[in-house]
DSSP file (Angstrom, degrees, kcal/mol; ACC not computed):
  #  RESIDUE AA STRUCTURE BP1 BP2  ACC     N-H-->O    O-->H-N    N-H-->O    O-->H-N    TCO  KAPPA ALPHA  PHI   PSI    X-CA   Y-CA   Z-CA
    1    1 A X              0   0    0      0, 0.0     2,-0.1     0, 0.0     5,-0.1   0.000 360.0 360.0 360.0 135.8  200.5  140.8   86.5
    2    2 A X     >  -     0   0    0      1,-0.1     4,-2.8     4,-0.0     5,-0.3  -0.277 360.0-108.7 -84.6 160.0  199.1  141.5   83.4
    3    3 A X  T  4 S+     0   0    0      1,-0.2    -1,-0.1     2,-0.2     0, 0.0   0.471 115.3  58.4-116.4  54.3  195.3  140.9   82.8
    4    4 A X  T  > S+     0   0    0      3,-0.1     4,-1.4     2,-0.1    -1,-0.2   0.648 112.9  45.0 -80.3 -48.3  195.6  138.1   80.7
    5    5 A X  H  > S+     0   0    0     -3,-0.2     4,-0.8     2,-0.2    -2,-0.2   0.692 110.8  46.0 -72.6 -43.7  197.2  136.8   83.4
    6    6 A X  H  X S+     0   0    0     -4,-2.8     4,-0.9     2,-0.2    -1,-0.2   0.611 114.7  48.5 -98.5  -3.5  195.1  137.8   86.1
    7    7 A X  H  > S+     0   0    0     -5,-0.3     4,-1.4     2,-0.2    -2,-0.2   0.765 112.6  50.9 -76.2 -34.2  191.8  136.7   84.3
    8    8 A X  H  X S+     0   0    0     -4,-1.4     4,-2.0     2,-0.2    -2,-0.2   0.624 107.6  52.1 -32.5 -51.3  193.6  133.4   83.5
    9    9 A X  H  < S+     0   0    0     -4,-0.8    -2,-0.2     2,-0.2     5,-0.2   0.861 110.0  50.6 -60.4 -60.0  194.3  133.4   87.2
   10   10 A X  H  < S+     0   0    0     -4,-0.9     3,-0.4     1,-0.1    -2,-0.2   0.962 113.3  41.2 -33.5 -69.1  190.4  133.9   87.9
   11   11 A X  H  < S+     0   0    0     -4,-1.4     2,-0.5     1,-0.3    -2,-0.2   0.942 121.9  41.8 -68.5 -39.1  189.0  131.1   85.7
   12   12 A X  S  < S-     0   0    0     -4,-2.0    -1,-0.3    -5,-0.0     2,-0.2  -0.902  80.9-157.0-135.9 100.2  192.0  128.3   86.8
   13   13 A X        -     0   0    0     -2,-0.5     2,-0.4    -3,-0.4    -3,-0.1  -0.498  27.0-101.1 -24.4 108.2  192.6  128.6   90.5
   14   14 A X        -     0   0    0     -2,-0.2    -1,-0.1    -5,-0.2    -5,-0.0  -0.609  40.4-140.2 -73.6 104.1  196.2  127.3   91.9
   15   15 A X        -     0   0    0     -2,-0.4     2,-0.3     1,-0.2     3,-0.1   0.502   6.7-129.0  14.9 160.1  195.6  124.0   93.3
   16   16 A X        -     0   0    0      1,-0.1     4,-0.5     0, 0.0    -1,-0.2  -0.620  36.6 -94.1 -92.8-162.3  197.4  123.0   96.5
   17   17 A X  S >> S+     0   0    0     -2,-0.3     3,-4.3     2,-0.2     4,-1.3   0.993 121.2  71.5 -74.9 -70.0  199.5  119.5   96.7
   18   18 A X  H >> S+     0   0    0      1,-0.3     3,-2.6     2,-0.2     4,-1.0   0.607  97.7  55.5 -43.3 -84.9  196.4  117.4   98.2
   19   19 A X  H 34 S+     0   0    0      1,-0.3    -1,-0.3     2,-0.2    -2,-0.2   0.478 114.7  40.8   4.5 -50.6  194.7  117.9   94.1
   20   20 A X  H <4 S+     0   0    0     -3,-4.3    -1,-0.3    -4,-0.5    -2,-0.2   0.665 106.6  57.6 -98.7 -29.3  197.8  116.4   92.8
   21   21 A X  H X< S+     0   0    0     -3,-2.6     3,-0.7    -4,-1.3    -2,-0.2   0.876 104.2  54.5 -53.7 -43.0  198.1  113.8   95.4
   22   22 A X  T 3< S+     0   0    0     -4,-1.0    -1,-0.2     1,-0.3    -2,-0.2   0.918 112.3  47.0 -57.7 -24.7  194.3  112.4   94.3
   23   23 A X  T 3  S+     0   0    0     -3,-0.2     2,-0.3    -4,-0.1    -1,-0.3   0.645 113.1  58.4-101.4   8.1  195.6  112.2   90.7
   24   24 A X    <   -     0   0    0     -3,-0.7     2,-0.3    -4,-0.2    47,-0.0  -0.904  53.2-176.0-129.9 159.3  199.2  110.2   91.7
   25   25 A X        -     0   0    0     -2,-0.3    -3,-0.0    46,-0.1    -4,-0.0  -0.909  44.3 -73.5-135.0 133.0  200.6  107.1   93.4
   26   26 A X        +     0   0    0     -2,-0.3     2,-0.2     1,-0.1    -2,-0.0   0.437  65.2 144.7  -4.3  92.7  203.6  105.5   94.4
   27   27 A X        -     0   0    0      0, 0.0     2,-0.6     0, 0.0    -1,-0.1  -0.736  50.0-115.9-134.0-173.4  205.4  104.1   91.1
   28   28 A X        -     0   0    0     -2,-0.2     2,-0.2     2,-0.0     0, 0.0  -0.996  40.9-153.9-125.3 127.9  209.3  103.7   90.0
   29   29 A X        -     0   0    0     -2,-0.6     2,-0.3     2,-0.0    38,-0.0  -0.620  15.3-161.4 -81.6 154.2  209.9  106.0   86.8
   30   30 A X        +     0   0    0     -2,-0.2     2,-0.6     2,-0.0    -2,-0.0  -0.723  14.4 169.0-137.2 108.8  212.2  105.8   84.0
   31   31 A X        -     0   0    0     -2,-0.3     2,-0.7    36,-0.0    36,-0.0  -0.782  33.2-137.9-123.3 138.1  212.9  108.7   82.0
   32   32 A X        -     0   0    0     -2,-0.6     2,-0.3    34,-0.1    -2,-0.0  -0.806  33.9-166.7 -91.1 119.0  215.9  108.9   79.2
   33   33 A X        -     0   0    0     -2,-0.7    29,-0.0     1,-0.1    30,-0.0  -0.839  27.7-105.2-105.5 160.4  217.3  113.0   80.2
   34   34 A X        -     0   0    0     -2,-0.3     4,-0.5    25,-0.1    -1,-0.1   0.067  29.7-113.4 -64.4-172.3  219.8  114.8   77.5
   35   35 A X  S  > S+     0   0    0      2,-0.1     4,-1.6     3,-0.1    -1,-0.1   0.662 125.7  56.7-109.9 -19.0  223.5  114.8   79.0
   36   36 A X  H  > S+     0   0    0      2,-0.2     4,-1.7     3,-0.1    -1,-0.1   0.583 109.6  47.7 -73.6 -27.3  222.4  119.2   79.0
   37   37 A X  H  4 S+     0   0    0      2,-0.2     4,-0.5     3,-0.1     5,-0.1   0.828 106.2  48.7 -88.2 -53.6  219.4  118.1   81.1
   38   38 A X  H >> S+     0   0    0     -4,-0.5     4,-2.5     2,-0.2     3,-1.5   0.966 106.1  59.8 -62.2 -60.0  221.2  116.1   83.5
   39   39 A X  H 3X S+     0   0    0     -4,-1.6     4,-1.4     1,-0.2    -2,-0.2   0.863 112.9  50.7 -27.8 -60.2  224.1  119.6   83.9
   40   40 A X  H 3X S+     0   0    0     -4,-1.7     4,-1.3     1,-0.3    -1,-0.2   0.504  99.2  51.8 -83.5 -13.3  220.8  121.2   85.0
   41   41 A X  H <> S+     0   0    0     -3,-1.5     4,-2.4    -4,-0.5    -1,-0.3   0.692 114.4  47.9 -68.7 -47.4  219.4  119.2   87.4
   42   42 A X  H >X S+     0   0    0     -4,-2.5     3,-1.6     2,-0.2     4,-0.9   0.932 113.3  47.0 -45.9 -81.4  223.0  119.3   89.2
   43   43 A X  H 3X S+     0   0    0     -4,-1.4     4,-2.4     1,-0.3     5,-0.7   0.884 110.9  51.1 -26.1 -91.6  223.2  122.9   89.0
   44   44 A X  H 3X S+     0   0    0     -4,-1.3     4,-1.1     2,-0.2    -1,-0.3   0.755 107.3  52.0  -3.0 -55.3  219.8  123.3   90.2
   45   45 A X  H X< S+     0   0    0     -4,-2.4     3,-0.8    -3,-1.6    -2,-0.2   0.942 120.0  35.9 -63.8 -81.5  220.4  120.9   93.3
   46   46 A X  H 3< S+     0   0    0     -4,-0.9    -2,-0.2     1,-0.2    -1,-0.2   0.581 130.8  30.0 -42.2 -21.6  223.6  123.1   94.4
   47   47 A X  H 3X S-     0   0    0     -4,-2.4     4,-0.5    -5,-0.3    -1,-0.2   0.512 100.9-119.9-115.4  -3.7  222.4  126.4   93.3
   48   48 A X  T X<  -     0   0    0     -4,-1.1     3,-0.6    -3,-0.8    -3,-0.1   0.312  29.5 -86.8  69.2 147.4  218.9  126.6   93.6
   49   49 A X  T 34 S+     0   0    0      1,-0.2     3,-0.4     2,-0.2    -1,-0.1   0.548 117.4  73.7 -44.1 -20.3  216.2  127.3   90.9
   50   50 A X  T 34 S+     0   0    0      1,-0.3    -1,-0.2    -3,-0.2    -2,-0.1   0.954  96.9  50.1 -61.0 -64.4  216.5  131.0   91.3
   51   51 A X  S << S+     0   0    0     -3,-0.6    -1,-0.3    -4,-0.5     2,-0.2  -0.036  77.9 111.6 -73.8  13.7  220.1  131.0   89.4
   52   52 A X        -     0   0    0     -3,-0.4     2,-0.1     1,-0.1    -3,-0.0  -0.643  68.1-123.4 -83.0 164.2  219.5  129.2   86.5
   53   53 A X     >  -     0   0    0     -2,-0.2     4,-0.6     1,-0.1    -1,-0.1  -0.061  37.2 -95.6 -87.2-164.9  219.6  131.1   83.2
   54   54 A X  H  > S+     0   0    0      2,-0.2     4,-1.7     3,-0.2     5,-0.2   0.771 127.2  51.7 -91.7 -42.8  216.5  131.0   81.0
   55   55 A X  H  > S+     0   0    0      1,-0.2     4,-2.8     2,-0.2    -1,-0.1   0.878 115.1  47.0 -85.9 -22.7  218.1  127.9   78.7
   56   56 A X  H  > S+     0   0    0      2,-0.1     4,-1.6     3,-0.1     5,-0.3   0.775 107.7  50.1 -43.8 -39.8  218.7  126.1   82.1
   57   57 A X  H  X S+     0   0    0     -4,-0.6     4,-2.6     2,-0.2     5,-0.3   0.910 114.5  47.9 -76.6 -31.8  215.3  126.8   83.4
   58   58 A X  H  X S+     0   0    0     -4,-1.7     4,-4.7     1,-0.2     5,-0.3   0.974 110.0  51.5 -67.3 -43.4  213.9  125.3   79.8
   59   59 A X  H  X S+     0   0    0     -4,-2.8     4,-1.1     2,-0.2    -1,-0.2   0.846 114.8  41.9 -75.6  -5.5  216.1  122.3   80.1
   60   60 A X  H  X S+     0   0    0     -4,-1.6     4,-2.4     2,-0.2     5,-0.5   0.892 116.5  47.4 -72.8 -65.1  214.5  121.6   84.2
   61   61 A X  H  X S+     0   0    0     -4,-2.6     4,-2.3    -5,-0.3     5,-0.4   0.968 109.1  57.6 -81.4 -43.4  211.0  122.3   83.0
   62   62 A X  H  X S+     0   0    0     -4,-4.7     4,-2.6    -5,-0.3    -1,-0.2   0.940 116.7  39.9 -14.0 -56.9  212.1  119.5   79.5
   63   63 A X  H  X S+     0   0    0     -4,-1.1     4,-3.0    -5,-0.3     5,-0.2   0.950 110.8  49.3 -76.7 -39.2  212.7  117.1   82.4
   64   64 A X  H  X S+     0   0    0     -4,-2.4     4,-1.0     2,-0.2    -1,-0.2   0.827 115.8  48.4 -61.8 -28.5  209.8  118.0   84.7
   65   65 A X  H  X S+     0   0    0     -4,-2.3     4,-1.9    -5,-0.5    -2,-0.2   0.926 112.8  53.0 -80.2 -29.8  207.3  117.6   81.1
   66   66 A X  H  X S+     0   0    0     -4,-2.6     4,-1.6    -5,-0.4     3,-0.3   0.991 116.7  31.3 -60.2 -54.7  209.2  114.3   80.6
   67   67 A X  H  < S+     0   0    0     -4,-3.0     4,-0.4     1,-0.2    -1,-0.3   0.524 114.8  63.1 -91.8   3.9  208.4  112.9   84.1
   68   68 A X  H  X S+     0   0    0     -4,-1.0     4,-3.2    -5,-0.2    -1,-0.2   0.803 106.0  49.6 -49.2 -64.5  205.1  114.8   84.0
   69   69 A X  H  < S+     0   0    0     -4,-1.9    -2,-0.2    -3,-0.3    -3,-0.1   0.924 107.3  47.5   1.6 -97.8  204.5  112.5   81.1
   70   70 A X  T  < S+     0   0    0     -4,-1.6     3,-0.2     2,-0.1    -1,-0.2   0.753 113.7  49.7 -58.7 -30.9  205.4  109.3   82.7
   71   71 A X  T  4 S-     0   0    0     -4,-0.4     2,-0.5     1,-0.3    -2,-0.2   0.959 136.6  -5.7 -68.8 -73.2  203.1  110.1   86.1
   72   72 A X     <        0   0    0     -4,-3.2    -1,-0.3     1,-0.1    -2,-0.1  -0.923 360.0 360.0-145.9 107.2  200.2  111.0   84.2
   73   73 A X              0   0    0     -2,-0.5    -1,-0.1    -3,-0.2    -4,-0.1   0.543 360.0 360.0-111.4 360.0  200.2  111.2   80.5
């Protein structure tokens, strides 16, 4: 860790779930994904996050800012 990174680290403290739980509730989403987006979500499911490439892992974090978005914008 660099110490950008680990000063960064300092000032904004990693959460646990219960944080994110105060700030959400039970809803039905709808989010429009690319037909590239969708491919990576698949992949993902059957391969795990580990094995995506770098332009897979952008199009999974696309879809997570989309429904990120929609939760809480």
């Amino acid at each position: 860790m660099t110490d950008t990174q680990s000063s960064l680290a300092d000032l904004f403290p990693a959460n646990d779930l219960d944080y994110y739980r105060d700030l959400t509730r039970d809803m039905l989403l709808t989010v429009e994904l690319t037909r590239d987006e969708c491919a990576a979500v698949l992949k993902a499911y059957d391969r795990g996050l580990g094995v995506l490439n770098t332009e897979e892992a952008d199009l999974i974090n696309a879809m997570i800012a989309k429904l990120k978005d929609c939760i809480h914008p």
